[in-house]
N, CA, C and O atoms as a Tripos MOL2 file, in Angstrom:
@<TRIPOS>MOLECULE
protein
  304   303    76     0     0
PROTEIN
NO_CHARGES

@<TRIPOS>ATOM
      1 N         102.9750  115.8600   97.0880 N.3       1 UNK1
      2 CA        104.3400  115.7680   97.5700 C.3       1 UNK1
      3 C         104.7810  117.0860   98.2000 C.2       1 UNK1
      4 O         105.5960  117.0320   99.1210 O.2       1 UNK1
      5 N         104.4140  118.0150   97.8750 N.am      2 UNK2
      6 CA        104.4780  119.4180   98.1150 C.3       2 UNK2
      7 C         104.2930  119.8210   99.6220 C.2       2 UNK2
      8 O         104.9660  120.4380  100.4470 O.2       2 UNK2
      9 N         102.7380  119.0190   99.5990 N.am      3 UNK3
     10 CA        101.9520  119.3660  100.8040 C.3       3 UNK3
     11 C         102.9190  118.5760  102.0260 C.2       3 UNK3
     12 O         103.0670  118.9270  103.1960 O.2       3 UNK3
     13 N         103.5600  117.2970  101.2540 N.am      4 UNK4
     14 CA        104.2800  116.3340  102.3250 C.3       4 UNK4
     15 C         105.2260  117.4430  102.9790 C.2       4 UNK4
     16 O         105.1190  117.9590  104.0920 O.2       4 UNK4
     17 N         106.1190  117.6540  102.0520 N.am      5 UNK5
     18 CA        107.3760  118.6060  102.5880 C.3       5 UNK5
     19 C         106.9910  119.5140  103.7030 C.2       5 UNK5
     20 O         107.3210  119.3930  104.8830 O.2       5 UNK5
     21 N         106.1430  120.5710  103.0950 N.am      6 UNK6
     22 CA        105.8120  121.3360  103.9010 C.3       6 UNK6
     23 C         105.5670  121.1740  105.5730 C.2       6 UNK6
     24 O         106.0100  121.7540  106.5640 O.2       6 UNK6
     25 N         104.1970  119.5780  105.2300 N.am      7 UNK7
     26 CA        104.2990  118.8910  106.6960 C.3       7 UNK7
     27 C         104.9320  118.7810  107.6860 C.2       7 UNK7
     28 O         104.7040  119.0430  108.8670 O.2       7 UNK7
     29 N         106.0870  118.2130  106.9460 N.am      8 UNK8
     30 CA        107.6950  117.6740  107.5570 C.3       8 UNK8
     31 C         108.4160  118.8920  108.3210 C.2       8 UNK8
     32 O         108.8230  118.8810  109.4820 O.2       8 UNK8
     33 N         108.4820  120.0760  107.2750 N.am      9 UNK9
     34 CA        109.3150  121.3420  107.7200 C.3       9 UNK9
     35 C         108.6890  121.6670  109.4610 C.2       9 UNK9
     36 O         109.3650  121.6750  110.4900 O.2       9 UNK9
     37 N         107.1960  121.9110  109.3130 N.am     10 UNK10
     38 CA        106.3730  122.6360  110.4390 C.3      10 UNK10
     39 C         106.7100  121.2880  111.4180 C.2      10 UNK10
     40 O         107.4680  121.4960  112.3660 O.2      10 UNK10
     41 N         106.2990  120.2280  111.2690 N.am     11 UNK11
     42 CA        106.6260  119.4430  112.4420 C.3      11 UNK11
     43 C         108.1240  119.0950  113.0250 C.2      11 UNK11
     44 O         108.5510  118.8880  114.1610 O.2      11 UNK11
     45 N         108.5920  119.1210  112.0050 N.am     12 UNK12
     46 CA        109.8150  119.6180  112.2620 C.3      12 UNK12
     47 C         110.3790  120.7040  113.1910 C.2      12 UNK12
     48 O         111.0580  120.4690  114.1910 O.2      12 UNK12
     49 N         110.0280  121.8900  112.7570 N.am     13 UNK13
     50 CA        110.2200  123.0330  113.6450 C.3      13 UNK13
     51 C         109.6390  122.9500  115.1090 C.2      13 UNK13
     52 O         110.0600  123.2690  116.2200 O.2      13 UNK13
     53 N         108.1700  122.2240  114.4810 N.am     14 UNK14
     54 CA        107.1930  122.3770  116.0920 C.3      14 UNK14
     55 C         108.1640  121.6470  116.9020 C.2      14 UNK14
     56 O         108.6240  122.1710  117.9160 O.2      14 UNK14
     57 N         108.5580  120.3140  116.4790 N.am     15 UNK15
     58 CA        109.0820  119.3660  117.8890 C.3      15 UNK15
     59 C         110.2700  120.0880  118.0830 C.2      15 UNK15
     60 O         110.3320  120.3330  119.2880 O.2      15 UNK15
     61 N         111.3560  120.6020  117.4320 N.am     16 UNK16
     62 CA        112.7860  120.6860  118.2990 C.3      16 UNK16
     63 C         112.5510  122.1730  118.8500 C.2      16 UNK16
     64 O         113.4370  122.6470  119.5610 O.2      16 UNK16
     65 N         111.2660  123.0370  118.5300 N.am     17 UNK17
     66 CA        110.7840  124.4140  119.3650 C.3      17 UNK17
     67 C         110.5830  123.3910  120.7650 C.2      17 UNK17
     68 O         111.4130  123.5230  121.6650 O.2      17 UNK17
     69 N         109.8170  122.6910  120.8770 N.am     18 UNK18
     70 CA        108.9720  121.7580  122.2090 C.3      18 UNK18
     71 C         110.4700  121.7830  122.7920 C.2      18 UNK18
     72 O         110.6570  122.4800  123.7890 O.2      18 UNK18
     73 N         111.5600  121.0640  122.2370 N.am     19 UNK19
     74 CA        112.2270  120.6590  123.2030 C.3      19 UNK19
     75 C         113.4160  121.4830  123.2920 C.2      19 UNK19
     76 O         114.4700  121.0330  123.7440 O.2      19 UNK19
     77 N         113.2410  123.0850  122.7370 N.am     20 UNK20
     78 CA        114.3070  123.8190  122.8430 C.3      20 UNK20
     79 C         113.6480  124.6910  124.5930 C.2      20 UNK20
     80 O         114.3390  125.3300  125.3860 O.2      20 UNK20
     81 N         112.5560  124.4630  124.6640 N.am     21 UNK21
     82 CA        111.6940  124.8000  125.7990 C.3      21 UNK21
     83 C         111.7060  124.1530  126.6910 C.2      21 UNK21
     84 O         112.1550  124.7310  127.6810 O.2      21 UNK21
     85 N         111.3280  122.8860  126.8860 N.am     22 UNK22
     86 CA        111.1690  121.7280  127.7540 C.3      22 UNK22
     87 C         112.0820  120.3350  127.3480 C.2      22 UNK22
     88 O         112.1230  120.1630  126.1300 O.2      22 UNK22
     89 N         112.6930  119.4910  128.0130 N.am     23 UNK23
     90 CA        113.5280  118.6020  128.4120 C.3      23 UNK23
     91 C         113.0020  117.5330  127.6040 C.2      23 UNK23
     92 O         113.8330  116.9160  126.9370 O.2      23 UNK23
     93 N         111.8180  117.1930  127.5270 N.am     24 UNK24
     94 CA        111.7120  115.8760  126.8090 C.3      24 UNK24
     95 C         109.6070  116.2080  126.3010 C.2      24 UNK24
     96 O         108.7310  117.0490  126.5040 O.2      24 UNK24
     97 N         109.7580  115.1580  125.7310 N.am     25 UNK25
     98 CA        108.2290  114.8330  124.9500 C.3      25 UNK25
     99 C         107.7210  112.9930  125.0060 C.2      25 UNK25
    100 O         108.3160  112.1940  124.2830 O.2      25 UNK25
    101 N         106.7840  112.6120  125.7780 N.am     26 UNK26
    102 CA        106.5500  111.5210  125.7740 C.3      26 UNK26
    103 C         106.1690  111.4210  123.8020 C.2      26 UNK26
    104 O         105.5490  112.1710  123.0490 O.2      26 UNK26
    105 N         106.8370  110.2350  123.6110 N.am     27 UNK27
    106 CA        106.5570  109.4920  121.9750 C.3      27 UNK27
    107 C         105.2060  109.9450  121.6490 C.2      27 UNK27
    108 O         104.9990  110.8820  120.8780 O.2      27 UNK27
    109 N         104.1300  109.1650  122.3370 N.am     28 UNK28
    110 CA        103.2530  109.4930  122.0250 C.3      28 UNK28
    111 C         102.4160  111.1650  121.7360 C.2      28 UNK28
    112 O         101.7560  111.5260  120.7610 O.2      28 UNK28
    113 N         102.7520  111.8770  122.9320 N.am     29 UNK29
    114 CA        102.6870  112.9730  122.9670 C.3      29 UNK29
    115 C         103.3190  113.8110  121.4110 C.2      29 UNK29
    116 O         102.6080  114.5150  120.6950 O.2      29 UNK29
    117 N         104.3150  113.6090  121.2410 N.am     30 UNK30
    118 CA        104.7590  113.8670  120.0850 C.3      30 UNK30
    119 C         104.2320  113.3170  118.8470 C.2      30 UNK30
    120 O         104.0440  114.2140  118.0250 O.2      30 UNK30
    121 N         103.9260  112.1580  118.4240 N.am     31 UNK31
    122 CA        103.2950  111.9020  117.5470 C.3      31 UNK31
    123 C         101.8390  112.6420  117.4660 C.2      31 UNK31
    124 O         101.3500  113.1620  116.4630 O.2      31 UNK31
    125 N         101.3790  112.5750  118.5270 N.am     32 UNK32
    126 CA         99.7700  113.2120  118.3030 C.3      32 UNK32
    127 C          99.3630  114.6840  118.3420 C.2      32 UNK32
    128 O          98.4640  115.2240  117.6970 O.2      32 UNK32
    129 N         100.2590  115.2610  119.2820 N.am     33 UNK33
    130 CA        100.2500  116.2790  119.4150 C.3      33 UNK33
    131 C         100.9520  117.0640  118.2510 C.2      33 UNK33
    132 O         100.3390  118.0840  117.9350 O.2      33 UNK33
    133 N         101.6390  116.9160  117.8270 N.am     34 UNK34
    134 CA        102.5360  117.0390  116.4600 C.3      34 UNK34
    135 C         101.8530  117.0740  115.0300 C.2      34 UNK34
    136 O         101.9710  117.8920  114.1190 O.2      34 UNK34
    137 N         101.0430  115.8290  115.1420 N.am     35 UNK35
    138 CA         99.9050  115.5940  113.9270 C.3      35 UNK35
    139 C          99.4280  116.7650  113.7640 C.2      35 UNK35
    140 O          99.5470  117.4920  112.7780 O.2      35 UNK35
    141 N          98.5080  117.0920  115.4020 N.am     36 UNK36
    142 CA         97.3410  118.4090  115.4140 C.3      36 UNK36
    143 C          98.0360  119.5570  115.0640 C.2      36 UNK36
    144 O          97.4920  120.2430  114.1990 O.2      36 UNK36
    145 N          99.4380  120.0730  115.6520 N.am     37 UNK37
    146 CA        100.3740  121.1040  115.4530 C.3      37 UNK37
    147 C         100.1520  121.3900  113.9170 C.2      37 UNK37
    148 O          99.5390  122.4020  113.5780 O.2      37 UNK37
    149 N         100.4460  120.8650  113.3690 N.am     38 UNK38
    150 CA        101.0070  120.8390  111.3000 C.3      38 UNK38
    151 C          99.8650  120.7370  110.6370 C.2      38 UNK38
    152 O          99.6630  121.3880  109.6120 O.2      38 UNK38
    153 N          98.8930  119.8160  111.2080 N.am     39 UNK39
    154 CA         97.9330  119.2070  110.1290 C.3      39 UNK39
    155 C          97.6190  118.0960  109.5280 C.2      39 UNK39
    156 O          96.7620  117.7200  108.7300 O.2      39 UNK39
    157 N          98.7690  117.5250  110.2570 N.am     40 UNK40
    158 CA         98.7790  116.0640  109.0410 C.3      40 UNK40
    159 C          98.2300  114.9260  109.7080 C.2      40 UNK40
    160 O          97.4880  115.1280  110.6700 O.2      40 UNK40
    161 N          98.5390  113.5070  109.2610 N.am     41 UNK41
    162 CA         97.5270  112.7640  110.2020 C.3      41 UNK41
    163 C          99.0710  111.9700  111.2580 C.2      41 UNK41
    164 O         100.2850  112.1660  111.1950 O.2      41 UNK41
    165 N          98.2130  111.0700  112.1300 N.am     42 UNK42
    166 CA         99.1230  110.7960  113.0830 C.3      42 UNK42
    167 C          99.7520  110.1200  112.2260 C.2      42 UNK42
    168 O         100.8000  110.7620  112.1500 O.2      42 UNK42
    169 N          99.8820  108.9890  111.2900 N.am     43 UNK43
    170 CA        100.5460  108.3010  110.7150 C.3      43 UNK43
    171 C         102.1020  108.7500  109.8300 C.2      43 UNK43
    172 O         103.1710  108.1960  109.5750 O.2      43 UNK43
    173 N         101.4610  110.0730  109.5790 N.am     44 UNK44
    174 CA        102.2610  111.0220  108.3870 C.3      44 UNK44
    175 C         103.6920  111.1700  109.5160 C.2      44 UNK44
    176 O         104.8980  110.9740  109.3620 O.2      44 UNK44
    177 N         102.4700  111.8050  111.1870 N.am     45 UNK45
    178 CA        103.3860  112.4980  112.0510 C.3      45 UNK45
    179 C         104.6210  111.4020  112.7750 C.2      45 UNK45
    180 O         105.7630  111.6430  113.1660 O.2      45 UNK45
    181 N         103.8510  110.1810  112.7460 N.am     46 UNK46
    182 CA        105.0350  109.1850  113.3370 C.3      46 UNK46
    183 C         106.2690  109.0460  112.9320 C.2      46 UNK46
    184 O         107.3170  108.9600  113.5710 O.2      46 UNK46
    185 N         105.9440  109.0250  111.2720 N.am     47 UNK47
    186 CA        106.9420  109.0610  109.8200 C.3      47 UNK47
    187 C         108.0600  109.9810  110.6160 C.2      47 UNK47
    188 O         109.2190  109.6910  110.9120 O.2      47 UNK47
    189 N         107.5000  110.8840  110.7990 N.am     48 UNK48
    190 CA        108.6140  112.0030  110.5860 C.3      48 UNK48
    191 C         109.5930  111.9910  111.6990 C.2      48 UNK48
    192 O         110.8080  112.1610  111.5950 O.2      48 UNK48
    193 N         108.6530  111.6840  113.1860 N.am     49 UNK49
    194 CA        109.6260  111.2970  114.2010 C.3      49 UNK49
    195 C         110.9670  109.7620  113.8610 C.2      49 UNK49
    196 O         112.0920  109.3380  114.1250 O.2      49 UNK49
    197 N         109.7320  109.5200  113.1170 N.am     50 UNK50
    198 CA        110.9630  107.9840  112.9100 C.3      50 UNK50
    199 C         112.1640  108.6240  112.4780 C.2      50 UNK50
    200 O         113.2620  108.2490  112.8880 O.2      50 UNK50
    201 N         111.9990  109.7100  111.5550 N.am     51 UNK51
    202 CA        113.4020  110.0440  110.6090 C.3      51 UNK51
    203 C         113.8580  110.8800  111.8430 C.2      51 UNK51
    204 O         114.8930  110.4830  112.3780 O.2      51 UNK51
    205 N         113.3350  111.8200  112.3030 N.am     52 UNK52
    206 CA        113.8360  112.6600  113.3290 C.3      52 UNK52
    207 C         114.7680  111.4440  114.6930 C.2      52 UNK52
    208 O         115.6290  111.7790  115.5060 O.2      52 UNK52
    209 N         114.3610  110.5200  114.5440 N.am     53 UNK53
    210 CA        115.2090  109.3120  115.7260 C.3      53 UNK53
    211 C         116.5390  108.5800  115.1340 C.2      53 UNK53
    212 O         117.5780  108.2440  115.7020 O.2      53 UNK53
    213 N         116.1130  108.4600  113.7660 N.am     54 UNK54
    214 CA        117.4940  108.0260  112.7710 C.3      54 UNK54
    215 C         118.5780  108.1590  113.6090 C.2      54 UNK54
    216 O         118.5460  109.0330  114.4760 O.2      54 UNK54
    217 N         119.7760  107.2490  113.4640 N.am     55 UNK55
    218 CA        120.8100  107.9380  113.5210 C.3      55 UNK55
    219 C         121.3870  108.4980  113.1190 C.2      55 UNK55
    220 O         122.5500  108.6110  113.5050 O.2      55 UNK55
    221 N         120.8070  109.2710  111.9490 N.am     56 UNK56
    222 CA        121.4910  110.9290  111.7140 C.3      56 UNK56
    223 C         120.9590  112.0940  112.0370 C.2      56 UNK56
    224 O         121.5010  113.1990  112.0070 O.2      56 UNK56
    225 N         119.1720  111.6330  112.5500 N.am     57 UNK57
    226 CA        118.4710  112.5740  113.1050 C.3      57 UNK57
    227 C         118.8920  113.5510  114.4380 C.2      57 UNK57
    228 O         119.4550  112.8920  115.3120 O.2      57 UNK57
    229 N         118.7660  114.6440  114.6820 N.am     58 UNK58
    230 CA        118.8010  114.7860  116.1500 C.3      58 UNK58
    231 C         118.2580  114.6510  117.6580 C.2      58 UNK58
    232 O         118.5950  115.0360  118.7780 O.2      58 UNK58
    233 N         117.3960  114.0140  117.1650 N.am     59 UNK59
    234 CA        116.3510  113.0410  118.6580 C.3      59 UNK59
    235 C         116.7910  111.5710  119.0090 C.2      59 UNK59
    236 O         117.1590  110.6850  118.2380 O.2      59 UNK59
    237 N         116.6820  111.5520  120.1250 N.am     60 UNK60
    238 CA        116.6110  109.9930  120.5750 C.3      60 UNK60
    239 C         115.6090  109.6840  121.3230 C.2      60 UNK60
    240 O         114.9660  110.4200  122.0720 O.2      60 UNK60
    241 N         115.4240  108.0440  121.0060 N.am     61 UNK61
    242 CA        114.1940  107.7450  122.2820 C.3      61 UNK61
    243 C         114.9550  107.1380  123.8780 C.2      61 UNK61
    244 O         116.1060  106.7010  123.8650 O.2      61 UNK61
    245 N         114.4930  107.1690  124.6020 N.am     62 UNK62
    246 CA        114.9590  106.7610  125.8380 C.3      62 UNK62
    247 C         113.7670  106.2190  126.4460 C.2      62 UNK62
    248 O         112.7210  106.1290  125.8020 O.2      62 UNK62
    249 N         113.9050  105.6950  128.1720 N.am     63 UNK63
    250 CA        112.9380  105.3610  129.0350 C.3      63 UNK63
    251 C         112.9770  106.4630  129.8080 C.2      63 UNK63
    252 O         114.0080  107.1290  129.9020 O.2      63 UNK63
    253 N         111.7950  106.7880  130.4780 N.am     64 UNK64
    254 CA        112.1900  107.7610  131.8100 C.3      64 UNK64
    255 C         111.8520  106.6590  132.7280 C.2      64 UNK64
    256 O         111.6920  105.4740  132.4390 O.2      64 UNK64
    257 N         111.7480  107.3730  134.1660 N.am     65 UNK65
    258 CA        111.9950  105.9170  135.3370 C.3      65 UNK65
    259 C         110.7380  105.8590  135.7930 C.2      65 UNK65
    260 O         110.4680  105.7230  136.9860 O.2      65 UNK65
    261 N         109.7370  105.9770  134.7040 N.am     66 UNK66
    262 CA        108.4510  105.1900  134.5600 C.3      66 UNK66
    263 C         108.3440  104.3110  133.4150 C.2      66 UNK66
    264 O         107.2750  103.7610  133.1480 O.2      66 UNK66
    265 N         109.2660  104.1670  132.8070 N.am     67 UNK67
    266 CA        109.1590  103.2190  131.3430 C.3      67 UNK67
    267 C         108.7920  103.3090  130.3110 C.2      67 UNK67
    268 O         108.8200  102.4260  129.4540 O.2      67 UNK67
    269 N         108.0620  105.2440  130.1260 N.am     68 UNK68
    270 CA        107.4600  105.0720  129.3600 C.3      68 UNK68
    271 C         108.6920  105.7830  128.1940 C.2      68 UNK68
    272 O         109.7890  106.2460  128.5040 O.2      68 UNK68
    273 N         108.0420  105.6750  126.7000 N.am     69 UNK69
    274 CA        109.4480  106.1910  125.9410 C.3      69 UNK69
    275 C         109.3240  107.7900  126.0160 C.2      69 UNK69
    276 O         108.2690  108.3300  126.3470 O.2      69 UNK69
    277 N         110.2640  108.3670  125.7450 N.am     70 UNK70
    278 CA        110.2940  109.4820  125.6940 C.3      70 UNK70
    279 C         111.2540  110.3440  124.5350 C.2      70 UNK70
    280 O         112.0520  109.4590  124.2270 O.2      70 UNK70
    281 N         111.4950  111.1090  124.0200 N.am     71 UNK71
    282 CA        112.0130  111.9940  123.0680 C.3      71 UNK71
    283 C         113.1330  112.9470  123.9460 C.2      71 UNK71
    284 O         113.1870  113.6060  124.9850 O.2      71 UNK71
    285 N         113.8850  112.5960  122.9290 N.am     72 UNK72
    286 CA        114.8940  113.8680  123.7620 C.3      72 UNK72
    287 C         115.8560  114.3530  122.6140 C.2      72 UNK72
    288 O         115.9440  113.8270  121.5040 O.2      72 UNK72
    289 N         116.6520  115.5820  123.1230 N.am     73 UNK73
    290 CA        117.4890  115.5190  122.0760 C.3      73 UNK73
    291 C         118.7500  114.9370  121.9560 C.2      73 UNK73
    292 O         119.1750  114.4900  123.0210 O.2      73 UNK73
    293 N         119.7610  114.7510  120.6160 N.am     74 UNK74
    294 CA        120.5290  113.7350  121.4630 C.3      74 UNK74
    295 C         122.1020  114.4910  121.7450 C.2      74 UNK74
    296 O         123.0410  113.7450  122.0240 O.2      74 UNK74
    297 N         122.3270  115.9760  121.6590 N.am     75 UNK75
    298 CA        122.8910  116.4400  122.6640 C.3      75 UNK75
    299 C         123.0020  117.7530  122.9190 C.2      75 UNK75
    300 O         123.1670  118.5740  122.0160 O.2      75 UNK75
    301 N         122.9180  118.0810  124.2250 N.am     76 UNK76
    302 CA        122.0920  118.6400  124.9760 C.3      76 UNK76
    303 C         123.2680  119.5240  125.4500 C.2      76 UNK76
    304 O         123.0830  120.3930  126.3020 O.2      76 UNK76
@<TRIPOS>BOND
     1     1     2 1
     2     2     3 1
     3     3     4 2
     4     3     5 am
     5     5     6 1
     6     6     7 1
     7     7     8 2
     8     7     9 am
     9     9    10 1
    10    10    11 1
    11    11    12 2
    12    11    13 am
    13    13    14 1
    14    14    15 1
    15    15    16 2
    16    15    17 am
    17    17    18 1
    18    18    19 1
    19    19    20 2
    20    19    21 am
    21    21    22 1
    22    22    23 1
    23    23    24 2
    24    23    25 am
    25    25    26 1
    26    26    27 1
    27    27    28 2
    28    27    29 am
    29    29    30 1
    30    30    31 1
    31    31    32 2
    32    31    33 am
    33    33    34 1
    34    34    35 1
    35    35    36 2
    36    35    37 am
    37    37    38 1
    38    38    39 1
    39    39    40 2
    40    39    41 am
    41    41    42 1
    42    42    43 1
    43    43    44 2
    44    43    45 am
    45    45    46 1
    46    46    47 1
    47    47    48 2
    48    47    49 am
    49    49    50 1
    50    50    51 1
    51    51    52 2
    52    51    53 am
    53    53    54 1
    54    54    55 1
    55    55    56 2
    56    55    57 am
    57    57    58 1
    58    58    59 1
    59    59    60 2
    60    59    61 am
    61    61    62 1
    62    62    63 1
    63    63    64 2
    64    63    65 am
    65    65    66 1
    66    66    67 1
    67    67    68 2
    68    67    69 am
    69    69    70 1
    70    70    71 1
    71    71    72 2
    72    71    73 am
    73    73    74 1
    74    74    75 1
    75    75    76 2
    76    75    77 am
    77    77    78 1
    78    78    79 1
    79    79    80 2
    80    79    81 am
    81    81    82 1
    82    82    83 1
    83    83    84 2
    84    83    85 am
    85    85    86 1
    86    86    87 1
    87    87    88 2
    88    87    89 am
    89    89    90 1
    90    90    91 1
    91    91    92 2
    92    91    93 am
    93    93    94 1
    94    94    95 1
    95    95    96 2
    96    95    97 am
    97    97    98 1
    98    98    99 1
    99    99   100 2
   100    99   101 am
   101   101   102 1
   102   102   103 1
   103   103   104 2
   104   103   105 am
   105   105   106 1
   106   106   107 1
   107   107   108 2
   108   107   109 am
   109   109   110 1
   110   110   111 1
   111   111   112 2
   112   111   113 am
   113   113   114 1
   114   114   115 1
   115   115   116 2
   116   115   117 am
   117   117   118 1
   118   118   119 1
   119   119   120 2
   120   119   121 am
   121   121   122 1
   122   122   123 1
   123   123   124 2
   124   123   125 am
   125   125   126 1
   126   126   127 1
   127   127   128 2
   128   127   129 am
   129   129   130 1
   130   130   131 1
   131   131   132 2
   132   131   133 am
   133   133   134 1
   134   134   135 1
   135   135   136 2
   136   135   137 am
   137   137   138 1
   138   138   139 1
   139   139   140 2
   140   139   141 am
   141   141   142 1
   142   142   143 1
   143   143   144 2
   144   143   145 am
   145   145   146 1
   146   146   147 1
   147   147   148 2
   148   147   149 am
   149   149   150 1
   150   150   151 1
   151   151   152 2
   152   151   153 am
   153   153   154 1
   154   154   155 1
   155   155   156 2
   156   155   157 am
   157   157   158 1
   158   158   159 1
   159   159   160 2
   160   159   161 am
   161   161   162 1
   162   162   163 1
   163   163   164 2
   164   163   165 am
   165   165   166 1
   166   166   167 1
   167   167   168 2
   168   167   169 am
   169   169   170 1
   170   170   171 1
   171   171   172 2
   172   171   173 am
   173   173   174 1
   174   174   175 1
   175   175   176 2
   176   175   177 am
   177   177   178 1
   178   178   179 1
   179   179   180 2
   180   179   181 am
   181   181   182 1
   182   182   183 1
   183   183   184 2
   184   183   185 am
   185   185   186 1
   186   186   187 1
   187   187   188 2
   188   187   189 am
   189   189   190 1
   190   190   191 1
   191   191   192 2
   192   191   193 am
   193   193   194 1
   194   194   195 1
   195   195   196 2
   196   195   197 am
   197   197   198 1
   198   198   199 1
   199   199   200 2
   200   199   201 am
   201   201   202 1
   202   202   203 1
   203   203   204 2
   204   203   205 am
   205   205   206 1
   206   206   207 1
   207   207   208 2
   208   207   209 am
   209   209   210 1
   210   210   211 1
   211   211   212 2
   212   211   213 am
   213   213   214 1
   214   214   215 1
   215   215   216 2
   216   215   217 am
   217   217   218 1
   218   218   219 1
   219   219   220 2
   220   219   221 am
   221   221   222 1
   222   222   223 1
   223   223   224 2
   224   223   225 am
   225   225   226 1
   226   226   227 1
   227   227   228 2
   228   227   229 am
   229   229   230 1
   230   230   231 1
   231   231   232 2
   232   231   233 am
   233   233   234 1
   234   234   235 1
   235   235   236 2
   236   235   237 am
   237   237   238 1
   238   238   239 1
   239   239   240 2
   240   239   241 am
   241   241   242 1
   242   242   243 1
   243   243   244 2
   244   243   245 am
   245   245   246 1
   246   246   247 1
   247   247   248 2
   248   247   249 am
   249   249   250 1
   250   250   251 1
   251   251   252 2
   252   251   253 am
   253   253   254 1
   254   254   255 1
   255   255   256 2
   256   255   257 am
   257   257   258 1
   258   258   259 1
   259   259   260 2
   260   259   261 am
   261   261   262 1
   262   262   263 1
   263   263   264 2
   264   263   265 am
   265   265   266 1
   266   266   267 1
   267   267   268 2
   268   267   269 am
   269   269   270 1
   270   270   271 1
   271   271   272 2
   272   271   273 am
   273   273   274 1
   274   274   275 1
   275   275   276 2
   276   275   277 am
   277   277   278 1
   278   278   279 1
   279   279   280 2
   280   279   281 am
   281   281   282 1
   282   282   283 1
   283   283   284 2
   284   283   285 am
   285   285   286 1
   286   286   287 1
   287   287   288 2
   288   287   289 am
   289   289   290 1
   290   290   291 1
   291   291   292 2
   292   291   293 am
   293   293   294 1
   294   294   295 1
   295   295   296 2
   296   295   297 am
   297   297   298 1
   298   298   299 1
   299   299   300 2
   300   299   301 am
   301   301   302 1
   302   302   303 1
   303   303   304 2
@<TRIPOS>SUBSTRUCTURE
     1 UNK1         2 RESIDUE 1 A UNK
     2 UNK2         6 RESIDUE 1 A UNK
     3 UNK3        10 RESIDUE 1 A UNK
     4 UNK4        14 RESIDUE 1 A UNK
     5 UNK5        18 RESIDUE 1 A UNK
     6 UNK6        22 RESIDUE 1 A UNK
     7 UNK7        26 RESIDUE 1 A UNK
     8 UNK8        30 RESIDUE 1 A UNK
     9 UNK9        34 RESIDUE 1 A UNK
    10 UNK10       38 RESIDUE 1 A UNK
    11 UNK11       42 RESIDUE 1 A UNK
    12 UNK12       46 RESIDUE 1 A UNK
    13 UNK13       50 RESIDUE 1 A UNK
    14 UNK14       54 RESIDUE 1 A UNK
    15 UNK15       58 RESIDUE 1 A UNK
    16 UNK16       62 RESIDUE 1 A UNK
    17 UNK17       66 RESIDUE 1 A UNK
    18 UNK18       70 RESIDUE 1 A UNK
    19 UNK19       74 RESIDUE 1 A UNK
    20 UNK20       78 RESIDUE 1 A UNK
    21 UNK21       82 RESIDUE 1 A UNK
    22 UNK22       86 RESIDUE 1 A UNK
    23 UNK23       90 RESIDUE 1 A UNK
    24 UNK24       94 RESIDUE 1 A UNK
    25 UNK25       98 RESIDUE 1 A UNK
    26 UNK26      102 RESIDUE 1 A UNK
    27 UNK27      106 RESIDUE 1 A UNK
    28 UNK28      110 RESIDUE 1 A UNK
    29 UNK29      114 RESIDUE 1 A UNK
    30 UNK30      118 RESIDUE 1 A UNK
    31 UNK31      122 RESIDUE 1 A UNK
    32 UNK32      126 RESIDUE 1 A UNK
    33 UNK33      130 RESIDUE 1 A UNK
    34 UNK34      134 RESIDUE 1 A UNK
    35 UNK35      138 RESIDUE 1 A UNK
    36 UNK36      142 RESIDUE 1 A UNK
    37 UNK37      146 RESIDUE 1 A UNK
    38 UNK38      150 RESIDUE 1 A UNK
    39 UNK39      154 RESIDUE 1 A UNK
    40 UNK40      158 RESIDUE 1 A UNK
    41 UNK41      162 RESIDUE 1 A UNK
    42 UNK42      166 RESIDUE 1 A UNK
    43 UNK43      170 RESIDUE 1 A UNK
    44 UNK44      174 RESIDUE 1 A UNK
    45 UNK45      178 RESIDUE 1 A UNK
    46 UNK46      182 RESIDUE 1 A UNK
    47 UNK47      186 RESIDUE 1 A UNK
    48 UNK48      190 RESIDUE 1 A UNK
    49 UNK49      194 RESIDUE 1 A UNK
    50 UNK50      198 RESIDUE 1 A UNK
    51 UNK51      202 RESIDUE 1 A UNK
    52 UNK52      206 RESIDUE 1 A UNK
    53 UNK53      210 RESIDUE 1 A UNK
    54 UNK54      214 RESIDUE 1 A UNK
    55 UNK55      218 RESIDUE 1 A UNK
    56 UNK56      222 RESIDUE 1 A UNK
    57 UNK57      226 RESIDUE 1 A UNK
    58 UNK58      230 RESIDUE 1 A UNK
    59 UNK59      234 RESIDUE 1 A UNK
    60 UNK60      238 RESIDUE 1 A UNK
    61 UNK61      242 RESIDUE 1 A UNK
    62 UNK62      246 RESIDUE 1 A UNK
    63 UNK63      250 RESIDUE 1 A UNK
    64 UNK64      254 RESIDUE 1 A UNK
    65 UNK65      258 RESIDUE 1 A UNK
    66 UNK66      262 RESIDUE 1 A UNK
    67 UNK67      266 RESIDUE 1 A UNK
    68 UNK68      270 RESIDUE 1 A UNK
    69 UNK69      274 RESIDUE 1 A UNK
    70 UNK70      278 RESIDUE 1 A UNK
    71 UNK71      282 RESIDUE 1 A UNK
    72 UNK72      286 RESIDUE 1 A UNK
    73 UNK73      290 RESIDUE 1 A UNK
    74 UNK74      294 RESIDUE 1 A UNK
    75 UNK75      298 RESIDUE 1 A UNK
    76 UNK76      302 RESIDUE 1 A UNK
């Protein structure tokens, strides 16, 4: 459980560093890339975006005007 937290904190930090830098993160990109960032597996890493999309989280998903989903924050 320990190791979970910890997970959470670093991917945590990693994604809203990504998008204190750059504008958005394709979903996927974030889930996988995120995994490798922290350590954990992609499954752990999806988890965390899910809570990070919540509506109490500070991310949202959107389309860009290719359809694909994308991460953003939700204000900017």
């Amino acid at each position: 459980m320990q190791a979970s937290f910890l997970f959470e904190l670093d991917f945590r930090k990693w994604i809203l560093k990504y998008l204190e830098d750059n504008d958005w993160i394709s979903r996927k990109e974030a889930v996988n890339a995120g995994a490798e960032a922290v350590g954990c597996s992609i499954t752990t890493s999806r988890k965390y975006l899910e809570k990070l999309t919540s509506m109490l989280g500070p991310l949202t998903e959107t389309k860009n005007m290719l359809g694909d989903i994308v991460i953003i924050p939700k204000f900017e």
